[in-house]
Every structure is written in C-alpha cells, then in structure tokens.
C-alpha positions in Angstrom: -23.6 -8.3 1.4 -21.5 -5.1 1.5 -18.5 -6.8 3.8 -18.7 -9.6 1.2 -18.4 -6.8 -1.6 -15.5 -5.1 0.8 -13.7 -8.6 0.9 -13.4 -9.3 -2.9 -12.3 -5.6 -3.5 -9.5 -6.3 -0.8 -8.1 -9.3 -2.2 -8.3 -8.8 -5.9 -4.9 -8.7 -7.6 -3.8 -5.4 -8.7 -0.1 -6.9 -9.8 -0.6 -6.2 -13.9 -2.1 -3.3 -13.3 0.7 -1.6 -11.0 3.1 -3.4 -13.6 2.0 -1.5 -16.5 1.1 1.8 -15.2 3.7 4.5 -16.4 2.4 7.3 -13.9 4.9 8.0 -11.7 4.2 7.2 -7.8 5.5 7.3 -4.3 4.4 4.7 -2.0 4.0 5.3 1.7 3.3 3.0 3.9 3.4 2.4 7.6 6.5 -0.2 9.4 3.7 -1.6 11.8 0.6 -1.8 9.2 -1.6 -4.9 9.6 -3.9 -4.3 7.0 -1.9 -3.5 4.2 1.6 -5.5 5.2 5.1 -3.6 4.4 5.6 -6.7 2.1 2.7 -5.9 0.4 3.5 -2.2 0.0 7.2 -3.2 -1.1 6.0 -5.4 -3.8 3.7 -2.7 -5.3 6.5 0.0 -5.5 8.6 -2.2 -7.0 5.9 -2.9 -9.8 5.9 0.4 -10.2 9.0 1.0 -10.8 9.2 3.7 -8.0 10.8 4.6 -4.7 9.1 3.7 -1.1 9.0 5.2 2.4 7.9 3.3 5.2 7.2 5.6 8.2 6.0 4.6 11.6 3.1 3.6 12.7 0.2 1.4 11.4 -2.5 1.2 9.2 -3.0 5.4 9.8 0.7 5.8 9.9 -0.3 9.6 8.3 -2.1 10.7 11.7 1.0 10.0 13.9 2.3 13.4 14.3 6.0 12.1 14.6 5.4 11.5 10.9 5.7 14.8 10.1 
C-alpha cells in the first residue's frame, strides 16, 4: 500500500502549480540523475521562471564532495 501511495505522489503533475508560484527558487539538480531526469528539472525552472544548476553526479548529486 505505501509504495503504491509513494508511486501516485511521484507522478502527479506539479506543472500549474510551479507555473503560478511567485516565490523565487533555484533549482539544483544532478547531470546523471535517474530519478528525477535533468529534463524534468529543466522544465520545472523554467515554470518557475528561475535560473538552474546542474552539478555532477546523480540522484544525491549534494553528497559528492566535488560539488562543493
């Protein structure tokens, strides 16, 4: 029950929300990420009107001490 829960959280479509958010945001995301893809995290920042930095590594793109 919970992965199903998990699975519909995942795939629900944030797009109109991200579209008429006026917070300000910076989106980081990781060049070799295969749960959340650099498409994906391109398409967000762009909703959001804001800049984006892809940084390597994966999915915990954050931990890679080359990051920082």
């Amino acid at each position: 029950n919970m992965y199903q829960t998990f699975k519909n959280v995942v795939d629900e479509d944030f797009s109109e929300i991200f579209k008429n958010s006026t917070s300000k945001a910076l989106v980081f995301g990781g060049d070799k990420d295969s749960a959340v893809w650099p498409e994906s995290n391109k398409k967000i920042a762009k909703l959001l009107n804001s800049n984006i930095i892809m940084l390597s590594g994966d999915h915990y793109f954050f931990l890679n001490k080359n990051n920082l």
